[in-house]
N, C-alpha and C positions, 0 to 999 in steps of 0.2 A: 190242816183244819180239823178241828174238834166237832164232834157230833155228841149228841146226847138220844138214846132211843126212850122210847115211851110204850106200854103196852098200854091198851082202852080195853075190857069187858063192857059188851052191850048186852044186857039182857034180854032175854027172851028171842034174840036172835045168835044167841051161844056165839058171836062174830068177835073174831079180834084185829084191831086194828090197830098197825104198827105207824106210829108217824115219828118221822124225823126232823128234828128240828137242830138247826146248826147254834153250834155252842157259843163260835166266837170265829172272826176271818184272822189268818195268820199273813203279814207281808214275808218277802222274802225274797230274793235275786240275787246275780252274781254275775261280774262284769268282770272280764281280764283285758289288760290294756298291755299295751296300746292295741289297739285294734289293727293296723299292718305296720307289723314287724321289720322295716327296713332297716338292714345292718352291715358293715362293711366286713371282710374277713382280718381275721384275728383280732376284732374287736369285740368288745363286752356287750351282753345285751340281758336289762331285766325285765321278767315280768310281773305286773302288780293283779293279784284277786281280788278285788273287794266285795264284799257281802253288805246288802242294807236289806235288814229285816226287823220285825220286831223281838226273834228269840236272837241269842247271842251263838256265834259259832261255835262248833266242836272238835272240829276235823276240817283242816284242807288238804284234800286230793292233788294234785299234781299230775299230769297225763301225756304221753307225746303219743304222736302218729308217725313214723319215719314215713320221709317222702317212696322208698322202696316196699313200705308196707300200709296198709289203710286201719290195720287196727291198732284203737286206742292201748297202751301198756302203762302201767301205775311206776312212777319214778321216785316218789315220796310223797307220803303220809305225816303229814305235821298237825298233832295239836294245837288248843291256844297255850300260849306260855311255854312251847318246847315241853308240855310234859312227858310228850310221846314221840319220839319222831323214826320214821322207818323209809331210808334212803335205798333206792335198791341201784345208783348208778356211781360210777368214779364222782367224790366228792372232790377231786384235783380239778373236773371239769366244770361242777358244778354248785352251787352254793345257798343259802335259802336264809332269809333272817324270821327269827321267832313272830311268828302272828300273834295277834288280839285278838279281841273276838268280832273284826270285822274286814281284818287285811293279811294280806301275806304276799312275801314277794319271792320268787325264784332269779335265781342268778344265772345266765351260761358265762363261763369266765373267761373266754376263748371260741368266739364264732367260728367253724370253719367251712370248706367248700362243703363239705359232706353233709352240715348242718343246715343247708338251701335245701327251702321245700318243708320244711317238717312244721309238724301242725301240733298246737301246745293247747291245752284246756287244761282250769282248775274248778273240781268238784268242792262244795261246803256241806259241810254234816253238820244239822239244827234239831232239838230236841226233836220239835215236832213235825215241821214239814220232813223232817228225812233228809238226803242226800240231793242239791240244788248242783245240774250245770251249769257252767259258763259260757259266753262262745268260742268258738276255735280261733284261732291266731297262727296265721301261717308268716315262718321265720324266711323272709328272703332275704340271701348274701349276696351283697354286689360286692364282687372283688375287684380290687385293683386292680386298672387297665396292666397288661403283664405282655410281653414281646417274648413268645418262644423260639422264635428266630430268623435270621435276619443273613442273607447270604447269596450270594451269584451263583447262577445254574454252573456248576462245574467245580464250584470252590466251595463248598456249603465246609462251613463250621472254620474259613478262614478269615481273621479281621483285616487283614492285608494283602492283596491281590494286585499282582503286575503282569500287566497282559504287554504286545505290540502295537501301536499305532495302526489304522485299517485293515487289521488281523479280525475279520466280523464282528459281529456284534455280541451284543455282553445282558443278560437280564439280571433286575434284583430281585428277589423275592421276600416279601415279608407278611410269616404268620403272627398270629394276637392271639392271647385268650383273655376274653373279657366278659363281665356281665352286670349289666348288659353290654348287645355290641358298642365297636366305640367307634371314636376316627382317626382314619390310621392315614399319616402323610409318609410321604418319601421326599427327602429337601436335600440340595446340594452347596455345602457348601452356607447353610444357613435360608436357602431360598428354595421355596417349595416348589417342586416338580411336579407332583400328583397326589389328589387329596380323593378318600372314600369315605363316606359316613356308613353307620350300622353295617358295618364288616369284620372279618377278621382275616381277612387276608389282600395283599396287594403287593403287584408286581410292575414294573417299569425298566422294558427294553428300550437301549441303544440298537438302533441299526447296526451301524457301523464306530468305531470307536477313532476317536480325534484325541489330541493333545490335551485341547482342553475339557475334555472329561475327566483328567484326571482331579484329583481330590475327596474330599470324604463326604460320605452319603450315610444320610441318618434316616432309623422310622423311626416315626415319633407316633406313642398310643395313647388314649385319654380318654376317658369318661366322665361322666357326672358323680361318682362317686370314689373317687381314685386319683393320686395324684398321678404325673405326666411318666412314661416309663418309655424307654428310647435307646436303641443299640446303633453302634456306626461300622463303616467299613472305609476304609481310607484303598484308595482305587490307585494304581499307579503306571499310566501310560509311557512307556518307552519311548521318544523321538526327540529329532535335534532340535539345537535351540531359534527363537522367533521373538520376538517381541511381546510380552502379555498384553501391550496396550499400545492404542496408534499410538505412530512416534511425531513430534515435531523438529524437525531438523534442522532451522531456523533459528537463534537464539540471539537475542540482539543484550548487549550490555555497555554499560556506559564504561568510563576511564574511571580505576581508582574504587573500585565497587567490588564485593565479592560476585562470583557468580557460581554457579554448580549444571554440570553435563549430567546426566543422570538417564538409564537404562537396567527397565526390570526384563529379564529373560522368563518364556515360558520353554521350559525342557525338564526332561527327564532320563537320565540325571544329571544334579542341578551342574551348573556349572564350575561351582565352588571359586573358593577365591583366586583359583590356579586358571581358572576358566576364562577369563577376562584378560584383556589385553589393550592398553591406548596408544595411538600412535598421535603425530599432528606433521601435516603436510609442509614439507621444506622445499620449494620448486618444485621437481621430478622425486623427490625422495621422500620416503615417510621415518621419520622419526618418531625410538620407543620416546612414551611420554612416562617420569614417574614420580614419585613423589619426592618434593622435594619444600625448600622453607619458603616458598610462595605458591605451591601445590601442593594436592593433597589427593587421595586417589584412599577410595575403601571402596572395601570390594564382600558382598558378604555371598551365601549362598546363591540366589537368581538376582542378586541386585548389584551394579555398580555406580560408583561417583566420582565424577573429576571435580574438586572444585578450586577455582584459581583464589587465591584471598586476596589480590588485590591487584585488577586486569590491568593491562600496558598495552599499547601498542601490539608488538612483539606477539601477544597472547591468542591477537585475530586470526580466524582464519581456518582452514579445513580438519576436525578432527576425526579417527576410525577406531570403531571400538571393534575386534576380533571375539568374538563370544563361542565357544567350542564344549563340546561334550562329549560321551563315548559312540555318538550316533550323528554326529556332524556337526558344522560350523556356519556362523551367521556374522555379515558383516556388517555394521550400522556406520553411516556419515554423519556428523551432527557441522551445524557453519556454525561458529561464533562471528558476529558481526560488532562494532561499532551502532551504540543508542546515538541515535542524535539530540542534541542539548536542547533545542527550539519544541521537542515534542514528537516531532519525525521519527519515523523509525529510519534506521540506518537501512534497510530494506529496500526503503521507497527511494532515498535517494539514491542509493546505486542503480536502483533502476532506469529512472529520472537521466542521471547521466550514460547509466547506458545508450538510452535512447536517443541522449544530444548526441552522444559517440556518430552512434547508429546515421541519422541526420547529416552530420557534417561528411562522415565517411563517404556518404550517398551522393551529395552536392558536389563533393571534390572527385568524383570519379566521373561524374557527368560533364564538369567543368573540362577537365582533363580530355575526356573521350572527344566534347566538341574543340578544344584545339587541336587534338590529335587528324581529325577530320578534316578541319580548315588543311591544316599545314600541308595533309594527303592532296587535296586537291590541288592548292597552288602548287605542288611539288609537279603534278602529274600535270597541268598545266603550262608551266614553264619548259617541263620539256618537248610537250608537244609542241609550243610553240618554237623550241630550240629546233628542233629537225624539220621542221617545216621551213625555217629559215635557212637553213646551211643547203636543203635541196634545192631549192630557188636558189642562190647563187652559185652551185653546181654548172646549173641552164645558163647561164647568161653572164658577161662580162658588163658590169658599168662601170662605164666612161664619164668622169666627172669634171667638166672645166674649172679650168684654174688660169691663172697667169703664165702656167707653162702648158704648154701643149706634149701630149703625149701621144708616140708615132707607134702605129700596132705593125710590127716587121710583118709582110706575107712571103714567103716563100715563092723564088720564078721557077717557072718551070719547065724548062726548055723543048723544042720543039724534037722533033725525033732526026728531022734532016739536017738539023746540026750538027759538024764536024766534031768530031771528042777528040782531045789532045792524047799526047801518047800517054798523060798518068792516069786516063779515065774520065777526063771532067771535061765540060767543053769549055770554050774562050768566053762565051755568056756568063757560064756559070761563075766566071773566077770572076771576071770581071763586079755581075754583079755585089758580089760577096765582098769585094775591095769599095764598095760604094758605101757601106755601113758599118755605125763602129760596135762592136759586142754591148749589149747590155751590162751589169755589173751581174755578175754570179746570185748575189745575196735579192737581185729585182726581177729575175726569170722565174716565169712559171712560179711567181710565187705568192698564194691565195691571199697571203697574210698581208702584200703589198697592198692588192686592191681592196678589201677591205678596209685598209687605213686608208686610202684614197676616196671610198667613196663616204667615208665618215668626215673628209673636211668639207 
């Protein structure tokens, strides 16, 4: 601003009085933009001075603050038009295009970490007002979310790690550097585990270590200003083989049809194609099963396939697949069955007749058991009533009329004062004895006589 002075003589009071009177108002100001500086590292970032006043510029100043230091230092001095320019820093880092007399722009050509925090001002030199600041503009670098590393407590800086199956547990550890903080996941396998927002660090123990732990585990880091940056470790558990997934062992297929047996193995190490082995059950026997021009058998790393191209008869029935590794062996049964044509599965109806089996099995042993009963009884019956009969005619003699009469001989028995002849017998006794004629040999004493006697 312009002043003009004035000097007044008063007379008679020898006073003098100075009055000031202003010449004229000068505008004048000075904006540097953007006003916050957000930039990502190693990227480019400018800043613009503009001057609005009514003299024309003469000088822009140029100034930083390092964030390690608070005072301002001169980086370059540019006239309007380049007529003057006084650079005091690496022009490889930094760059400035010719002002006018109301703008000027500096360049960093290359943001870095070290360049977070620093504080930029541009001075204007005007005829008259003199030397105008700007306001300060503080440069903040958000760099790239960045993963300094990523490793299991005991194995750090290995990307592949083979532990043993229930050999303890296992931690992962993962540091970040970011800025700002970001969010750091741990995911297995594509599926996250464990997620932290505004961190830079995070870890994730196994207790105890299982089969299926093994595989590869990734951090993944990310911020708002930074693409996604992510390191992995591929994990590899020792043990024998298992199925990765329930099995069905049931397989029903119709006549004339392709079909396919199929078993993926979880093990370490894999089974390989040497690994696998099909048999198919022959009565008491298992036959190898292999490939052949109506069979077909692939076998890769954890996966194998039987597939028939085109089922028979013959093809039904119990197959065993041997799955082995350097830490043991797993046996898997798969049934091929018979589809039934009506919609049925072949399932239901063997079961179905199972069950009539079952039924009829059940009826006929019942049937059986009550003849076997009956027959017991009338058995043990008949003979009781047999011995009960033969002892009753034991006791007693029956005598059954007929047209002929039958004479029961009794024995005489002679008196004691009966003379006995000289052979021993007495005259009685002979006598009597001449009075009867002998019975027939085949009809004495004999049971089987009476019997038929008393049956007519």
């Amino acid at each position: 601003m312009l002043v003009k002075f004035y000097c007044l003589w008063i007379f008679k009071l020898s006073l003098y009085i100075l009055f000031v009177r202003p010449k004229e108002f000068v505008r004048a100001g000075v904006v540097l933009s953007p006003l916050t500086a957000v930039v990502s590292e190693n990227d480019s970032m400018t800043l613009t001075c503009t001057y609005s006043g009514d003299e024309s510029a003469t000088y822009f100043t140029w100034s930083v603050s390092r964030k390690s230091n608070s005072t301002f230092t001169d980086i370059g001095i540019i006239s309007a038009e380049c007529k003057s320019v006084i650079i005091s820093v690496d022009t490889s880092m930094y760059n400035y295009a010719c002002p006018n007399n109301i703008q000027s722009s500096w360049k960093i050509k290359k943001v870095t970490r070290q360049n977070d925090g620093d504080k930029y001002r541009c001075n204007v030199d005007t005829p008259s007002p003199g030397s105008i600041n700007s306001n300060n503009v503080v440069l903040y670098v958000q760099d790239k979310a960045s993963i300094t590393s990523f490793f299991i407590e005991g194995h750090r800086g290995q990307t592949h790690v083979t532990v043993d199956e229930n050999d303890g547990g296992i931690q992962f550890t993962c540091e970040v550097d970011s800025n700002p903080s970001s969010i750091v996941k741990i995911l297995f396998e594509g599926e996250i585990l464990k997620e932290r927002s505004n961190t830079k660090h995070i870890s994730l123990t196994h207790s105890s270590v299982a089969c299926l732990h093994g595989g590869e585990y990734t951090c993944e880091d990310n911020n708002q200003y930074g693409q996604l940056s992510k390191k992995s470790i591929k994990l590899f558990v020792n043990c024998s083989p298992r199925p990765l997934h329930q099995m069905r062992q049931n397989i029903t297929s119709a006549l004339h049809v392709p079909v396919t047996l199929s078993f993926t193995a979880l093990a370490y190490p894999q089974p390989g194609t040497k690994g696998f082995a099909w048999f198919k059950e022959n009565d008491i026997d298992w036959v190898p099963v292999l490939s052949n021009a109506d069979l077909h058998i692939f076998s890769s790393a954890s996966q194998s396939n039987l597939t028939i191209l085109n089922v028979s008869k013959a093809d039904y029935g119990r197959y065993r697949l041997n799955v082995t590794n350097d830490f043991g062996s797993y046996v898997q049964y798969l049934f091929l069955k018979e589809d039934v044509p009506n919609g049925g599965s072949s399932e239901n109806c063997e079961g179905h007749s199972a069950k009539e089996t079952e039924d009829t099995s059940l009826i006929t042993g019942i049937s059986l058991g009550i003849v076997v009963a009956v027959l017991a009884i009338y058995a043990v019956s008949i003979t009781f009533l047999y011995k009960r009969k033969t002892k009753s005619k034991d006791k007693q003699l029956v005598v059954k009329e007929t047209t002929q009469k039958t004479y029961v001989n009794v024995a005489y028995k002679p008196n004691e004062q009966e003379n006995q002849d000289n052979d021993g017998t007495t005259k009685a006794e002979g006598e009597e004895a001449r009075q009867y004629t002998d019975l027939a040999g085949y009809s004495r004493d004999d049971r089987t006589t009476y019997e038929v006697l008393q049956d007519l």
